[in-house]
C-alpha positions as a Markdown table, in Angstrom:
| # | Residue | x | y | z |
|---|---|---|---|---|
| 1 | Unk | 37.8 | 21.4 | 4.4 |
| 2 | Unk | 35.2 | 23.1 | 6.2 |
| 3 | Unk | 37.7 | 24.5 | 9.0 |
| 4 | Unk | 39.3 | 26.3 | 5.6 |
| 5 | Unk | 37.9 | 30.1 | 6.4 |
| 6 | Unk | 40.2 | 32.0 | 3.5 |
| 7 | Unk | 38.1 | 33.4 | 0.6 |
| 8 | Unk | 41.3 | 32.5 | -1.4 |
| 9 | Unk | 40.7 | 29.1 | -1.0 |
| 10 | Unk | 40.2 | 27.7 | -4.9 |
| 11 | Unk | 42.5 | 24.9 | -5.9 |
| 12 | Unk | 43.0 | 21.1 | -4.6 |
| 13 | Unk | 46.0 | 19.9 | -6.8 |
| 14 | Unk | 46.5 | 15.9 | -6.8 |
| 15 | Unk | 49.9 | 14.8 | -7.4 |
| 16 | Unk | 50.7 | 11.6 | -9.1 |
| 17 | Unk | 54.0 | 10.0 | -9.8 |
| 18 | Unk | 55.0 | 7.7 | -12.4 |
| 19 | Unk | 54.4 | 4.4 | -10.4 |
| 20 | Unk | 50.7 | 5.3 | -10.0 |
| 21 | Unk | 50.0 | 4.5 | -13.3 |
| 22 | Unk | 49.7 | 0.5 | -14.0 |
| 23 | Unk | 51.3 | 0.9 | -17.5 |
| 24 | Unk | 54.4 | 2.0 | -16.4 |
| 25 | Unk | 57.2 | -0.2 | -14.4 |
| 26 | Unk | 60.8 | 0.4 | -13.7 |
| 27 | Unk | 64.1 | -0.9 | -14.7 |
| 28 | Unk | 66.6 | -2.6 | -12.7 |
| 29 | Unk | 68.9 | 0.4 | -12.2 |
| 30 | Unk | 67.7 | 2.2 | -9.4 |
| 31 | Unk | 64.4 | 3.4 | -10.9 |
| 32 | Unk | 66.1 | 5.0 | -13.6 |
| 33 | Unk | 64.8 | 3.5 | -16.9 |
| 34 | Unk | 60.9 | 3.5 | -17.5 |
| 35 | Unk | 59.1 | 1.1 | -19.6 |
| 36 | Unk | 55.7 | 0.5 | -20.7 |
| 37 | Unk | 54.3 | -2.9 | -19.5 |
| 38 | Unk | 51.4 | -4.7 | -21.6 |
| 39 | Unk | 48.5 | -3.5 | -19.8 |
| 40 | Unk | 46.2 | -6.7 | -18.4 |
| 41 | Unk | 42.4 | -6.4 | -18.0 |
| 42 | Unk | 43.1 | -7.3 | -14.3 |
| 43 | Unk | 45.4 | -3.6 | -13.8 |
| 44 | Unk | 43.0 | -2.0 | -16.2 |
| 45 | Unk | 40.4 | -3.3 | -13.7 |
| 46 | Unk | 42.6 | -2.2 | -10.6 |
| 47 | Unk | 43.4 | 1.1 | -12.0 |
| 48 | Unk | 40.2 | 1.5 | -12.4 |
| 49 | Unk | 39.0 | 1.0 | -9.4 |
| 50 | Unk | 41.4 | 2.5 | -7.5 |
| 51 | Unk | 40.4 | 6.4 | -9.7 |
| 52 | Unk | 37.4 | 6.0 | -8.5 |
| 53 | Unk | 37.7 | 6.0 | -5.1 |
| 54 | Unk | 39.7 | 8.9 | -5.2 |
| 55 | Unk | 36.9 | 10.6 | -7.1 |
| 56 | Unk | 34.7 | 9.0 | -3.9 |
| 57 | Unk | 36.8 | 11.1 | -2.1 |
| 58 | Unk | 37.2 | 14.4 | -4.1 |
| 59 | Unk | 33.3 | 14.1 | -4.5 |
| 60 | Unk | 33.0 | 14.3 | -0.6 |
| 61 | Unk | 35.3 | 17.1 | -0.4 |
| 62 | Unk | 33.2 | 19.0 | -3.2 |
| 63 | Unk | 30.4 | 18.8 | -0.9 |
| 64 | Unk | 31.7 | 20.7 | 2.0 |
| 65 | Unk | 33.6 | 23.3 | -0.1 |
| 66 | Unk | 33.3 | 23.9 | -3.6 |
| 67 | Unk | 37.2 | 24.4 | -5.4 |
| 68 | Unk | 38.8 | 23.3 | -8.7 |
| 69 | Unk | 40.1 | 20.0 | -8.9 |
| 70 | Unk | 44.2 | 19.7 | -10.6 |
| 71 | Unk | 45.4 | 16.5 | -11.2 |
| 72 | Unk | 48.6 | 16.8 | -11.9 |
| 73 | Unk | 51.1 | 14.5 | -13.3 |
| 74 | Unk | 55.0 | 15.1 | -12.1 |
| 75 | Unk | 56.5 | 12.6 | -13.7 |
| 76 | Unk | 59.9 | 12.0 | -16.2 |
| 77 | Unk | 59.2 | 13.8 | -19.5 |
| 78 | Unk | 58.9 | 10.8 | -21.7 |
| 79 | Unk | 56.0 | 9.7 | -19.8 |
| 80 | Unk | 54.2 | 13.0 | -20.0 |
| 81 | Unk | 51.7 | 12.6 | -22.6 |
| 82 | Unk | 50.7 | 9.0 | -21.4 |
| 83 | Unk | 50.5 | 10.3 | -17.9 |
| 84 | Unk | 48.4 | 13.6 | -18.9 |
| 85 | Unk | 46.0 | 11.2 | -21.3 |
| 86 | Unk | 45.1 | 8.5 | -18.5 |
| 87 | Unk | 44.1 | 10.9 | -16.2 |
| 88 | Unk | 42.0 | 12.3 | -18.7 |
| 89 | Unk | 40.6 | 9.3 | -19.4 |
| 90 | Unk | 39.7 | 8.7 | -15.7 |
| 91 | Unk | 37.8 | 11.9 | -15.6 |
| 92 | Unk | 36.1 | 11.1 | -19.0 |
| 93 | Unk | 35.3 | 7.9 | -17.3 |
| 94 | Unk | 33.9 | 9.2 | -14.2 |
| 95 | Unk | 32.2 | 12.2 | -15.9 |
| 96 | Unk | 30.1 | 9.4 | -18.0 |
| 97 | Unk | 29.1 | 7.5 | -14.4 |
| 98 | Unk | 27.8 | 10.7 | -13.4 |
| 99 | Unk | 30.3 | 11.1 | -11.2 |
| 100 | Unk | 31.3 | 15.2 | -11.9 |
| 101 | Unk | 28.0 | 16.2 | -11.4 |
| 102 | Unk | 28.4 | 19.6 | -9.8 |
| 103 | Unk | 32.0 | 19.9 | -10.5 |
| 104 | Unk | 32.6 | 23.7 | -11.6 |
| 105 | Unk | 34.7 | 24.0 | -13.4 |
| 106 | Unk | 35.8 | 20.6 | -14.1 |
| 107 | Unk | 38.8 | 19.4 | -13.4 |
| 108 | Unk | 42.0 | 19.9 | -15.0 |
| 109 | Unk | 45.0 | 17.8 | -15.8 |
| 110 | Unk | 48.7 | 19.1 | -15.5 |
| 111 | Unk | 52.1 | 17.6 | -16.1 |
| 112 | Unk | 55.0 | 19.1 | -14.1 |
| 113 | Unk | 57.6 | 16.9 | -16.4 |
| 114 | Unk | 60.8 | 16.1 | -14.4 |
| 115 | Unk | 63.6 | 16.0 | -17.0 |
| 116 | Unk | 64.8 | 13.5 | -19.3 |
| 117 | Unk | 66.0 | 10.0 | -17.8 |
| 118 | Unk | 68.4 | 9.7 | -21.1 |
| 119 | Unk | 71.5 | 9.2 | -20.0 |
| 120 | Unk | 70.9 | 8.0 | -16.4 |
């Protein structure tokens, strides 16, 4: 980040796929069909967990150049809205732990839907 000399330099975009979420798993037929799982405290816990350590990291970043943080969520369309309101939550989450102090503006989530899997 610091080696970054462009004054155009604004954006970090974080991509996350559908099987970075813990609620969603996949079907038997070559990752076509997506299904919601019943979520257990122990992947709540995990999921978690495993936001904020990227937020460690995005944090650390911040420090040595400011930009806006995109999380963006390419996943199949029917998962869209799930996808877009977890990520939310994590920054909701991580905001209320102090953890966005600084952040400006704060971060945005994104979906970059992929098509329907209807018919796969």
């Amino acid at each position: 980040m610091s080696t970054i000399t462009s004054p155009a330099f604004s954006e970090v975009v974080v991509f996350y796929m559908d099987y970075d979420f813990s609620a969603v798993r996949f079907g038997p037929w070559r990752f076509t069909q997506h299904l919601y799982t019943n979520i257990t405290p122990a992947k709540i816990a995990r999921e978690a967990s495993w936001h904020a350590q990227l937020f460690t990291v995005f944090r650390e970043m911040y420090a040595v150049r400011g930009f806006q943080l995109v999380l963006c969520a390419e996943v199949w369309d029917r998962l869209a809205e799930y996808t877009k309101s977890a990520l939310k939550e994590a920054i909701a989450v991580e905001k209320a732990a102090g953890g966005l102090v600084g952040f400006s503006p704060k971060p945005l989530v994104v979906c970059r839907p992929r098509g329907s899997i209807e018919g796969c």
